[in-house]
LUMKOL-445541 format. One record per residue (C-alpha): x, y, z; chain. Coordinates in nm, 2 decimals. Example, Ala and Ser with C-alpha at 12.3 -4.5 7.8 and 13.67 -1.06 7.14 Angstrom:
2
R       X       Y       Z  cadena
R    1.23   -0.45    0.78       A
R    1.37   -0.11    0.71       A
// end
This chain:
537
R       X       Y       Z  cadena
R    3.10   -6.46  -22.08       A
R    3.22   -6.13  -21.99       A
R    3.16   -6.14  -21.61       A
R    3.39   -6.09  -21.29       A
R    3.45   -6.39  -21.17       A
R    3.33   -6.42  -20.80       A
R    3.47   -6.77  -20.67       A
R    3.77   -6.84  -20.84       A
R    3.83   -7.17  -20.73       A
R    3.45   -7.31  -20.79       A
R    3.45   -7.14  -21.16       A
R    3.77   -7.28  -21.22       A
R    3.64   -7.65  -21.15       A
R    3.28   -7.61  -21.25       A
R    3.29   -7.44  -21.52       A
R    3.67   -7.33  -21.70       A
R    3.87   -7.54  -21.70       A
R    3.57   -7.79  -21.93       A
R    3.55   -7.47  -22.14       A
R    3.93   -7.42  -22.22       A
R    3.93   -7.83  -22.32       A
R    3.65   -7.77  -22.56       A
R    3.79   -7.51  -22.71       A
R    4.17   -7.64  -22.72       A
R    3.98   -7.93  -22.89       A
R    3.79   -7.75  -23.14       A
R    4.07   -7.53  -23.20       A
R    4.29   -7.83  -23.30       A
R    4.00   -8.00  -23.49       A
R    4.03   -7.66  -23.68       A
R    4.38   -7.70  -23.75       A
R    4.38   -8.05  -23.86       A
R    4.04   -7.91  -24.15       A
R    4.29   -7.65  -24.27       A
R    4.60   -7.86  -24.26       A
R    4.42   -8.13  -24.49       A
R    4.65   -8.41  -24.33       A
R    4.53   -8.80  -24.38       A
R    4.49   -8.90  -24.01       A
R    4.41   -9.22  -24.05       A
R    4.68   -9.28  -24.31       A
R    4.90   -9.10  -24.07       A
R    4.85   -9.34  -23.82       A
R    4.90   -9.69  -24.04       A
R    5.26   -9.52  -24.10       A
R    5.30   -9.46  -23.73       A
R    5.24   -9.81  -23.63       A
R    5.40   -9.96  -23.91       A
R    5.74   -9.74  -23.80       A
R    5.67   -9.84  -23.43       A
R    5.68  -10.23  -23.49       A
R    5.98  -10.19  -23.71       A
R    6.14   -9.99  -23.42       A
R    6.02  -10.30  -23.15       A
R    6.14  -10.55  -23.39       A
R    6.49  -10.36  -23.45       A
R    6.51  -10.37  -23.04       A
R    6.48  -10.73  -23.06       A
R    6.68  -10.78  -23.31       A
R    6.96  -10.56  -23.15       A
R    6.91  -10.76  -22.83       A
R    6.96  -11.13  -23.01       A
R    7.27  -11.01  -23.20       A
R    7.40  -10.86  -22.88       A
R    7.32  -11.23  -22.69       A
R    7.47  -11.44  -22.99       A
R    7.84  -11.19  -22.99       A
R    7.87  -11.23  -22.62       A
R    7.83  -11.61  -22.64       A
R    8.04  -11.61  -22.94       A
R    8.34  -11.44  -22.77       A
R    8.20  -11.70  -22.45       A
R    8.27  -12.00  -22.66       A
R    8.61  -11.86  -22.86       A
R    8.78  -11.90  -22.49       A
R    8.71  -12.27  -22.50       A
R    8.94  -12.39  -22.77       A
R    8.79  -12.69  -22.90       A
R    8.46  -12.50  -22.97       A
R    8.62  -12.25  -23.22       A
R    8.54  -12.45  -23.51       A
R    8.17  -12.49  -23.38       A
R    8.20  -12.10  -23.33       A
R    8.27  -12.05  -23.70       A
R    8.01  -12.30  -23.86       A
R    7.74  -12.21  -23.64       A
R    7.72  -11.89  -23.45       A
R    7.92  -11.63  -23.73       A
R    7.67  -11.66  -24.00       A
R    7.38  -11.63  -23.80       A
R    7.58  -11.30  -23.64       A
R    7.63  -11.18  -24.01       A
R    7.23  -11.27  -24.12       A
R    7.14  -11.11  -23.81       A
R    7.34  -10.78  -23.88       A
R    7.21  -10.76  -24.25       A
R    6.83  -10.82  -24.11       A
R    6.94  -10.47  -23.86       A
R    7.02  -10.29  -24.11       A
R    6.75  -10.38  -24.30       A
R    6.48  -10.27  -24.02       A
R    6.67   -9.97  -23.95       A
R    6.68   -9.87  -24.35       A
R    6.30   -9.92  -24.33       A
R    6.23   -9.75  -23.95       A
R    6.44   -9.45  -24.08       A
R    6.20   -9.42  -24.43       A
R    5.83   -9.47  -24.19       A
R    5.96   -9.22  -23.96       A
R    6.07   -8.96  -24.28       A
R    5.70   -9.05  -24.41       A
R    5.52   -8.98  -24.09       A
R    5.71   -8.66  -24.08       A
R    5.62   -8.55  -24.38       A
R    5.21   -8.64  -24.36       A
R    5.22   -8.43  -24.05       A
R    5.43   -8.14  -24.17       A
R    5.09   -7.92  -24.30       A
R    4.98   -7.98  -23.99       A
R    5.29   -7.91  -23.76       A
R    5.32   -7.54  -23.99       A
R    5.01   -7.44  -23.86       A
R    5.11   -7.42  -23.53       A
R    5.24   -7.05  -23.40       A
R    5.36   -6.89  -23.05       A
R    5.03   -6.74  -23.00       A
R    4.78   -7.03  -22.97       A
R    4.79   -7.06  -22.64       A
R    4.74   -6.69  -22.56       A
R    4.46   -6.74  -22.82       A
R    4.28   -7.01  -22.63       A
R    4.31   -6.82  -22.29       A
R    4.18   -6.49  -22.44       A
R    3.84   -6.76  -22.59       A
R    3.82   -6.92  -22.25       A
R    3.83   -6.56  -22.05       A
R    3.78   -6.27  -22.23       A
R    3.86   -6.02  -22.04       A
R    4.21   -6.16  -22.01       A
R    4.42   -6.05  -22.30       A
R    4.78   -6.04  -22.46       A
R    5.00   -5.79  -22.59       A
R    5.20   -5.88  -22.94       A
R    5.52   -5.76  -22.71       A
R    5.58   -5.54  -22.40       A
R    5.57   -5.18  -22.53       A
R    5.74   -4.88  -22.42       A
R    5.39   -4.72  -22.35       A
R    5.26   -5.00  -22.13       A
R    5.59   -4.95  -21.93       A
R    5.57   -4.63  -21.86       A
R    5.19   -4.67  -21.80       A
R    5.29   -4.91  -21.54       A
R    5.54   -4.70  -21.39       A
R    5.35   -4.38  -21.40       A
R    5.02   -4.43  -21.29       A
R    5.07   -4.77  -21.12       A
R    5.41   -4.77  -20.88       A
R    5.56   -5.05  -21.11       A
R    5.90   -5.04  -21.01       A
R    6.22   -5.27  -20.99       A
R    6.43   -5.21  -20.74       A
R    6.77   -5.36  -20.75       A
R    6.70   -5.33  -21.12       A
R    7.09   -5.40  -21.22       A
R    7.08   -5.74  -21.05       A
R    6.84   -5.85  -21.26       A
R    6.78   -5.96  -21.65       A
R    6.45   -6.06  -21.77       A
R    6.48   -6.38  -22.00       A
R    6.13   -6.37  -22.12       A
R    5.80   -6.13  -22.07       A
R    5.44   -6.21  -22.16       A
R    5.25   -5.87  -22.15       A
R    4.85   -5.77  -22.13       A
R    4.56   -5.67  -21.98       A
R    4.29   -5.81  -21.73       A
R    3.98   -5.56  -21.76       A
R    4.20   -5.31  -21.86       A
R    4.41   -5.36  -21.60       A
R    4.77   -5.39  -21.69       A
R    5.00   -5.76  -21.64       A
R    5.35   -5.86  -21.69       A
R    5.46   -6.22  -21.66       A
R    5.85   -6.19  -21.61       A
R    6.09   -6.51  -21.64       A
R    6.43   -6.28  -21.51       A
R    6.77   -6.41  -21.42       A
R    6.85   -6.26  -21.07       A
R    7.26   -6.20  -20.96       A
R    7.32   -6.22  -20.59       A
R    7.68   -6.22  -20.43       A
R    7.68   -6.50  -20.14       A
R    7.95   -6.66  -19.98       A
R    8.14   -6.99  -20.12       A
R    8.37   -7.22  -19.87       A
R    8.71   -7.38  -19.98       A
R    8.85   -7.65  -19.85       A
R    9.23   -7.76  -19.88       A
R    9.44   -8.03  -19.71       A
R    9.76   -8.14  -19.58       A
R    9.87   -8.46  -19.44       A
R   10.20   -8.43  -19.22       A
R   10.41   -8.77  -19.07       A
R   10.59   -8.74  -18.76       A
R   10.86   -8.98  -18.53       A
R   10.75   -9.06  -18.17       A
R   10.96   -9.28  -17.92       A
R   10.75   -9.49  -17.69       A
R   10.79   -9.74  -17.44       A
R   10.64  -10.06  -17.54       A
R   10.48  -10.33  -17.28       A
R   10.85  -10.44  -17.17       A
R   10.96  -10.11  -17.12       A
R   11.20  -10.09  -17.44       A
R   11.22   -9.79  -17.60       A
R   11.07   -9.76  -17.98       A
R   10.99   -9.54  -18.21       A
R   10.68   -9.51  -18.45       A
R   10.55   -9.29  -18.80       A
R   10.24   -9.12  -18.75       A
R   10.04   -8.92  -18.97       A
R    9.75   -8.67  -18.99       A
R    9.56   -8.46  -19.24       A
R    9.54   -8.11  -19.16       A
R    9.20   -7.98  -19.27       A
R    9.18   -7.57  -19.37       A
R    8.91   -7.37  -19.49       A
R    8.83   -7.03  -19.63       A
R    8.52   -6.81  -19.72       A
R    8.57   -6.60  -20.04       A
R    8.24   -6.44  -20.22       A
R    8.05   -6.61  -20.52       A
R    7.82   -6.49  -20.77       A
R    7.51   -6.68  -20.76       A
R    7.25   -6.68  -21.01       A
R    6.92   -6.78  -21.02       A
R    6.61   -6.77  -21.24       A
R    6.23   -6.64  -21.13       A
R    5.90   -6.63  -21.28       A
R    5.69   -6.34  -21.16       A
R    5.35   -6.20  -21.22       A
R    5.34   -5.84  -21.18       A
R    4.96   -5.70  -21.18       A
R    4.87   -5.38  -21.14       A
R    4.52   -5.23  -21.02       A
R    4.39   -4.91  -20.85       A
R    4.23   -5.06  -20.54       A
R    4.45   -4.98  -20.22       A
R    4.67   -4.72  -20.36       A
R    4.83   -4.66  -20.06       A
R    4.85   -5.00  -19.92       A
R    5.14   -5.23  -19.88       A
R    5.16   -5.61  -19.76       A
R    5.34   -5.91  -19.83       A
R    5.30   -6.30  -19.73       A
R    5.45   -6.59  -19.82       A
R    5.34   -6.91  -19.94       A
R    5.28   -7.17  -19.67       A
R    5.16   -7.50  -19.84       A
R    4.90   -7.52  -19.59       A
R    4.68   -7.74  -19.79       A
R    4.92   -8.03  -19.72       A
R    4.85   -8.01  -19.33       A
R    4.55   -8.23  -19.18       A
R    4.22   -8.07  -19.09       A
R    4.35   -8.10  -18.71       A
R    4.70   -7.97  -18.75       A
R    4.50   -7.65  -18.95       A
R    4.28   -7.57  -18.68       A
R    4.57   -7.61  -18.42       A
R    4.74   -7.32  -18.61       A
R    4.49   -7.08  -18.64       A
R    4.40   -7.14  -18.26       A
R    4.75   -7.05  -18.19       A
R    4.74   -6.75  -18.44       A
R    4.43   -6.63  -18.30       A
R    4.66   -6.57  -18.02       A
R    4.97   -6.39  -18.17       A
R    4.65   -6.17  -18.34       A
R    4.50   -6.09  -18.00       A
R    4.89   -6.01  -17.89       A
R    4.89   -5.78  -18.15       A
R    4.61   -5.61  -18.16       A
R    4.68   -5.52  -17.82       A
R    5.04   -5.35  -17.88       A
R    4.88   -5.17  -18.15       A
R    4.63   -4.99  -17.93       A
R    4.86   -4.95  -17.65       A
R    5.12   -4.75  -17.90       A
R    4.81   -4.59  -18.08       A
R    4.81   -4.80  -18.40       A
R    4.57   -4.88  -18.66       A
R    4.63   -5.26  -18.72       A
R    4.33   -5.42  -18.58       A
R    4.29   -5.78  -18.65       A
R    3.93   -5.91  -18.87       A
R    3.65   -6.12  -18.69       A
R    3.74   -6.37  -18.98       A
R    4.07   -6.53  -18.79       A
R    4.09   -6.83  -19.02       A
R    4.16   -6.54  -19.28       A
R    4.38   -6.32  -19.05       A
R    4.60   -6.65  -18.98       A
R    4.63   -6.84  -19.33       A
R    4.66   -6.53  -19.53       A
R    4.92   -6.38  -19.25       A
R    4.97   -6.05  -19.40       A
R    5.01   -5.84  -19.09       A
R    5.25   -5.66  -19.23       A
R    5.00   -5.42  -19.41       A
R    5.01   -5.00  -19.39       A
R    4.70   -4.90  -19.41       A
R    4.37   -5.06  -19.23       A
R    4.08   -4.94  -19.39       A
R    4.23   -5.00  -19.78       A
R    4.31   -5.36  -19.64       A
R    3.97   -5.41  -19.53       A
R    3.82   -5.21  -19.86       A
R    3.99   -5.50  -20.05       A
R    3.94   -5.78  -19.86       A
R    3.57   -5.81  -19.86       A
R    3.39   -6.07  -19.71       A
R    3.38   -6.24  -20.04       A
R    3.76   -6.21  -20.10       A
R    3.83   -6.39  -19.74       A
R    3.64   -6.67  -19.85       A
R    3.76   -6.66  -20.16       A
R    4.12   -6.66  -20.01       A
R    4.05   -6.94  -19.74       A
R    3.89   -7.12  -19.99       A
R    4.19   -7.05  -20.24       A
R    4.51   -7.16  -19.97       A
R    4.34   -7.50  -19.83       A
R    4.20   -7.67  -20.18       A
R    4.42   -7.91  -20.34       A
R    4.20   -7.83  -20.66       A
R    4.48   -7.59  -20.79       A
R    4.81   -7.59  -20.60       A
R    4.73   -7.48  -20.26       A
R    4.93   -7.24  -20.06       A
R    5.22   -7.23  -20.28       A
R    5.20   -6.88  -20.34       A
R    5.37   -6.50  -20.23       A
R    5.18   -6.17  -20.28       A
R    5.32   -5.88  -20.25       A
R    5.17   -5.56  -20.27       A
R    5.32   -5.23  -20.31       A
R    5.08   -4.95  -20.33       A
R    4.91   -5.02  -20.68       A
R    5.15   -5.29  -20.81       A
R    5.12   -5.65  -20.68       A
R    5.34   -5.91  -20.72       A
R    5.27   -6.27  -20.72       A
R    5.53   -6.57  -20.71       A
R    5.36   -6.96  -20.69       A
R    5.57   -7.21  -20.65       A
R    5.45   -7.42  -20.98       A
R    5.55   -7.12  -21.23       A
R    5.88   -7.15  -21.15       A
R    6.09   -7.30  -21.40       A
R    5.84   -7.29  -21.65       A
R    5.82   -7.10  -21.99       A
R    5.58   -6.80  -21.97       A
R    5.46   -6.93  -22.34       A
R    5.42   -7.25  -22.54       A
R    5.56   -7.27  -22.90       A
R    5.55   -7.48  -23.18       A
R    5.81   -7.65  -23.10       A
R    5.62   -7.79  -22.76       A
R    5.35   -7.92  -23.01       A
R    5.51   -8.08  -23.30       A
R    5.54   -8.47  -23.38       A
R    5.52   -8.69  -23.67       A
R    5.26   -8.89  -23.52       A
R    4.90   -8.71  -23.52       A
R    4.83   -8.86  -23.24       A
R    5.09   -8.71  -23.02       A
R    5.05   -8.37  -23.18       A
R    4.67   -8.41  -23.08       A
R    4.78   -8.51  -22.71       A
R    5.06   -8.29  -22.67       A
R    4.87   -7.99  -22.79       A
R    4.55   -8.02  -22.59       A
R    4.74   -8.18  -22.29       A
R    5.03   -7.92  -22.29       A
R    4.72   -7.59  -22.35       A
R    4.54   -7.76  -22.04       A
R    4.85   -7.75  -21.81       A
R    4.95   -7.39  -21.91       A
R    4.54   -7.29  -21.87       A
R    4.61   -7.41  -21.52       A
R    4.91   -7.27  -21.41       A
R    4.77   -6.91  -21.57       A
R    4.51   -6.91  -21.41       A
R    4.59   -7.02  -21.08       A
R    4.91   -6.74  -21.10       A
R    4.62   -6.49  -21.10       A
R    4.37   -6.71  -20.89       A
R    4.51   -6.49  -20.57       A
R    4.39   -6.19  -20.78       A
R    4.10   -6.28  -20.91       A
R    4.01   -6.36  -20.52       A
R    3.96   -5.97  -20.48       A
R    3.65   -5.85  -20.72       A
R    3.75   -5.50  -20.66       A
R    4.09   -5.62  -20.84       A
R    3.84   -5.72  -21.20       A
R    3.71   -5.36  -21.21       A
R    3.81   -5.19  -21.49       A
R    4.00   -4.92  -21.41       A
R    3.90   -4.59  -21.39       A
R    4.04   -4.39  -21.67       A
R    4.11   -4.00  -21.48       A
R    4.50   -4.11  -21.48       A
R    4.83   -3.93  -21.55       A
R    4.85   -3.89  -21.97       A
R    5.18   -4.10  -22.07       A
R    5.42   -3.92  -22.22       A
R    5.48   -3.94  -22.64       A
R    5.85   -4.13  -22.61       A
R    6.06   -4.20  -22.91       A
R    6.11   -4.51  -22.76       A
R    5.90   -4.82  -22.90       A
R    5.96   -5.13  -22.75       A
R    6.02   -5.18  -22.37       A
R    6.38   -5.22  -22.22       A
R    6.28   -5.57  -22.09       A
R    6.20   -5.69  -22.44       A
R    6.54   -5.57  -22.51       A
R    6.69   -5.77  -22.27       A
R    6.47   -6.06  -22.37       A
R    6.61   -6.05  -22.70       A
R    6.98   -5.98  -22.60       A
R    6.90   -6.30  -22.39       A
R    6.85   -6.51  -22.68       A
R    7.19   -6.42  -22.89       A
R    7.47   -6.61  -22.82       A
R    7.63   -6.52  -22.53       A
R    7.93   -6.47  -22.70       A
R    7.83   -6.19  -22.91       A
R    7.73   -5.99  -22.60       A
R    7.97   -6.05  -22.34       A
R    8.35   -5.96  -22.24       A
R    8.57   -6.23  -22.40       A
R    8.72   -6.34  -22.05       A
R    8.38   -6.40  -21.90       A
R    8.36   -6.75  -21.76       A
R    8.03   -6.69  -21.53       A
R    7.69   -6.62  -21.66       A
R    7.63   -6.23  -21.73       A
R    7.36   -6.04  -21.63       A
R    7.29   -5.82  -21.94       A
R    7.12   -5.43  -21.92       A
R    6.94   -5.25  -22.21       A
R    6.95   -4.88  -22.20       A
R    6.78   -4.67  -22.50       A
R    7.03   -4.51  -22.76       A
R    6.74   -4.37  -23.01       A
R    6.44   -4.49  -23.25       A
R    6.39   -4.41  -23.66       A
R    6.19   -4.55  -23.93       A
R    6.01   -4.79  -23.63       A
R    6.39   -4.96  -23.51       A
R    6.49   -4.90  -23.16       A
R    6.86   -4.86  -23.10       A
R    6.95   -5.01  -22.76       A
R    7.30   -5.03  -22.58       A
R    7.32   -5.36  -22.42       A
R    7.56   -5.38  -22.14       A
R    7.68   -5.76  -22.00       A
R    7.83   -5.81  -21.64       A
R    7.99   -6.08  -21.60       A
R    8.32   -6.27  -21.44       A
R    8.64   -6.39  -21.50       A
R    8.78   -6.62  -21.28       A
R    9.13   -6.65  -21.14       A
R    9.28   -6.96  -20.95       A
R    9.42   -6.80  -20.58       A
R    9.65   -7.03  -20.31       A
R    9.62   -6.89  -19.97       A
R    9.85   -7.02  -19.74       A
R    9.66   -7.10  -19.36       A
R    9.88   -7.23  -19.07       A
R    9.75   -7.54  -18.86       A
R    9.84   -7.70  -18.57       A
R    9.91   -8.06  -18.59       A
R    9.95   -8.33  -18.37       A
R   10.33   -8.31  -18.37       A
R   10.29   -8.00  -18.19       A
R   10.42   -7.75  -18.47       A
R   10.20   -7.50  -18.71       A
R   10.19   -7.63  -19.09       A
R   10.12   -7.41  -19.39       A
R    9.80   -7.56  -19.51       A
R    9.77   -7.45  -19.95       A
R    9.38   -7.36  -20.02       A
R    9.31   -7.29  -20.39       A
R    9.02   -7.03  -20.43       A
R    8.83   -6.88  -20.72       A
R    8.87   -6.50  -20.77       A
R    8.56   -6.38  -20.94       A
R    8.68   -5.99  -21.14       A
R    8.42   -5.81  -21.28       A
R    8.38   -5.78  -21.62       A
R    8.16   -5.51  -21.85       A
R    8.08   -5.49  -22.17       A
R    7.92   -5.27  -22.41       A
R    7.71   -5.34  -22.76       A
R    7.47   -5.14  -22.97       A
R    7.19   -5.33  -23.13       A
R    6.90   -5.26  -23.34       A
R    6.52   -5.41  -23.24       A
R    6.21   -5.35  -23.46       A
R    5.89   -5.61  -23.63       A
R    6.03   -5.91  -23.83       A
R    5.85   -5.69  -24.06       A
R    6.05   -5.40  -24.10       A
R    6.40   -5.60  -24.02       A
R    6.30   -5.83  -24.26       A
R    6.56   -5.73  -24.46       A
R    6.82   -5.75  -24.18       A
R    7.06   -5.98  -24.06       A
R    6.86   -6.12  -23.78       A
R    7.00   -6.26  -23.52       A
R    6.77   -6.37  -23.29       A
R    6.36   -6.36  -23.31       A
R    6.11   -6.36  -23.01       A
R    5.76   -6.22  -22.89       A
R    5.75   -6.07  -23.24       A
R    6.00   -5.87  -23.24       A
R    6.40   -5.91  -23.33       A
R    6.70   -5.82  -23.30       A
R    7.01   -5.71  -23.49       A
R    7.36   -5.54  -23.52       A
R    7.37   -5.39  -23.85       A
R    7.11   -5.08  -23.91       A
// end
């Protein structure tokens, strides 16, 4: 159960993705033992509610038909005293009988409810991971992202941010694989771009002409002047990222980017790596001519699907990518089993970073709230349907990883000693939190823009961190500038075009984050990854 898996993508269809439905089944069958709910009394209520519903839409649908021939028939005169004999009471009989089924619908639904409600308790934010952990052991999850598997990361494992103020992370699911240290990040990212206005004018002019006689006349004509201009934009956008870090190739860096090559034909495949084969050979010569190491693998299919010629050092490329882990990697980019090619890898000395296409927009985590019905039914489909989905796009996050067997080794444990910090709880979990508040209790009161918040560490007593949390954000100002045209009269016009004038805003809060236990005595404002956060110590 224990054991590195060697072919990602056959395990994943032979054998674990059948093991993660049996136990997301008997974990529910669990559930439903300790919640004592009456299924099948559960599901009389359900269809009982339903057919009142489908009768109330027929009902609705009548009583719609019979007013709009009513108010059909009232236009003819002579039919108003049919209209009031026949059609009105069958309107009014038809409205009580609505009611009526909407009275009842309302009570099934409340009873339904309240059948399932021992069940729907049950339910917590950690099932999922739970199931995961059943189905792979080794993988496992951190309770939160702590301050010592940060700096573990960033001390003995390269993890780093970069342009770490244009970021905020909206969510982080933390653990380990073999000992080997993850982070799943959901972060908004802030980029300034370029946004075009547009403004217009229309001008009339007199012009004298001759018409086909020869007489002189005169004419109106008219055009509208078109203007633009280019002012800078924030733009904002959201990311899911899976940040795993490992010791093989601690010195190596490469990058390459998803190409959805399991869409293409077997034919348009094998034309590409024909003409890669090529570009390798290119290469491979420049690199000896200019004394280089790159020299390309007898594996070309590899070389040309996984295209990471970028890399910086040979033999750690080659140490990694084994035999085994080109297969697993070919294997892994043309099967539409998972999701294909539809994912980036980056690596960066002992951090690697992967971003797949079907993680974005996705939560990192399912809750209760993803779960939760009155029908048991739809709980039971919804929770092993939703736990099959998120198995998938888990695992096939780290399929790339697991591709590499050197990347399952556990670690080996002569690393830097972490430092004792004060500090408990990462910044990120910080910001996830911060994230979570109303926006209004962190952010300049002008802002009319998103913010990007920041979490720096004030202090930590009695197991509360004290963070700052800092929110950039815009206000926005309405600007005219005035651009001349030429028209077709022959004379420059002063063309108005209103822009948007994004000012920088900052703002700084302190906050308090610690356990729902300890702050259970707090004013909490907002609660997540079991931790929360509030304002008054």
């Amino acid at each position: 159960m224990n054991a590195v898996i060697f072919n990602p993508l056959e395990e994943f269809g032979s054998k674990l993705r059948d093991r993660h439905c049996d136990n997301a089944n008997r974990f529910f069958e669990e559930l439903v033992q300790r919640s004592g709910v009456n299924v099948e009394q559960n599901r009389e209520t359900v269809r009982l509610y339903n057919e009142y519903k489908e009768n109330l839409t027929k009902l609705t649908r009548k009583y719609n038909w019979l007013r709009f021939f009513r108010v059909l028939m009232c236009l003819t005169v002579i039919l108003i005293p049919l209209v009031i004999l026949k059609m009105t009471p069958k309107i009014r009989a038809l409205r009580t009988e609505i009611t009526e089924a909407d009275r009842r619908a309302d009570e099934l639904l409340a009873e339904a409810e309240k059948q399932m409600l021992p069940l729907n308790r049950l339910f917590t934010d950690r099932d999922a991971l739970r199931l995961i952990e059943t189905t792979m052991p080794l993988l496992s999850f951190e309770e939160c992202f702590s301050a010592k598997q940060e700096a573990d990361m960033r001390i003995n494992y390269d993890f780093s941010e970069g342009k770490d103020d244009e970021q905020s992370t909206l969510d982080v699911l933390a653990g380990h694989y073999n000992e080997n240290p993850f982070l799943f990040e959901n972060k908004v990212i802030h980029t300034m771009g370029m946004e075009t206005y547009h403004g217009y004018k229309t001008v009339y002019w007199t012009e004298t002409y001759r018409d086909s006689d020869g007489k002189l006349k005169t004419r109106t004509k008219s055009e509208t002047l078109h203007a633009t201009v280019t002012k800078p934009k924030p733009f904002y956008n959201t990311r899911v990222i899976l940040n795993y870090c490992a010791q093989g190739g601690p010195d190596l860096s490469f990058s390459r980017d998803a190409s959805h090559l399991e869409q293409k034909s077997e034919k348009a495949i094998d034309r590409l790596v024909k003409r890669g084969e090529k570009k390798l050979q290119r290469k491979t010569e420049k690199a000896i001519s200019q004394n280089s190491d790159f020299m390309s693998m007898s594996n070309s299919d590899f070389e040309v699907m996984f295209d990471a010629l970028d890399r910086t050092d040979e033999v750690q490329f080659r140490t990694l990518f084994t035999p085994l882990a080109q297969t697993n990697m070919v294997a892994l980019i043309r099967s539409k089993l998972g999701y294909g090619d539809d994912f980036t890898f980056v690596k960066t000395k002992r951090t690697n970073r992967i971003v797949t296409d079907h993680s974005q927009g996705r939560a990192i985590n399912l809750l209760p709230k993803d779960y939760v019905s009155y029908s048991f039914d739809m709980i039971k489909e919804n929770f092993v349907g939703k736990n099959m989905a998120f198995f998938k796009a888990v695992y096939f996050d780290f399929a790339p990883l697991l591709a590499i067997p050197i990347y399952q080794e556990r670690p080996v444990h002569s690393l830097k000693p972490i430092p004792d910090y004060a500090q408990l709880y990462a910044l990120k979990e910080c910001e996830v939190l911060a994230n979570a508040l109303d926006c209004r209790q962190v952010v300049h009161p002008n802002t009319k823009t998103k913010a990007i918040l920041k979490s720096s560490f004030v202090g930590s007593e009695n197991g509360i961190d004290e963070t700052c949390i800092t929110a950039y954000s815009y206000d926005i100002e309405k600007r005219v500038d005035i651009i001349p045209m030429y028209g077709g009269d022959g004379r420059f016009h002063n063309v108005p075009v209103e822009w948007d004038d994004y000012l920088p805003l900052e703002a700084s809060n302190h906050f308090y984050v610690s356990t729902n236990e300890i702050a259970k005595e707090k004013s909490v404002m907002a609660r997540r990854n079991g931790l929360c956060i509030f304002q008054s110590k």
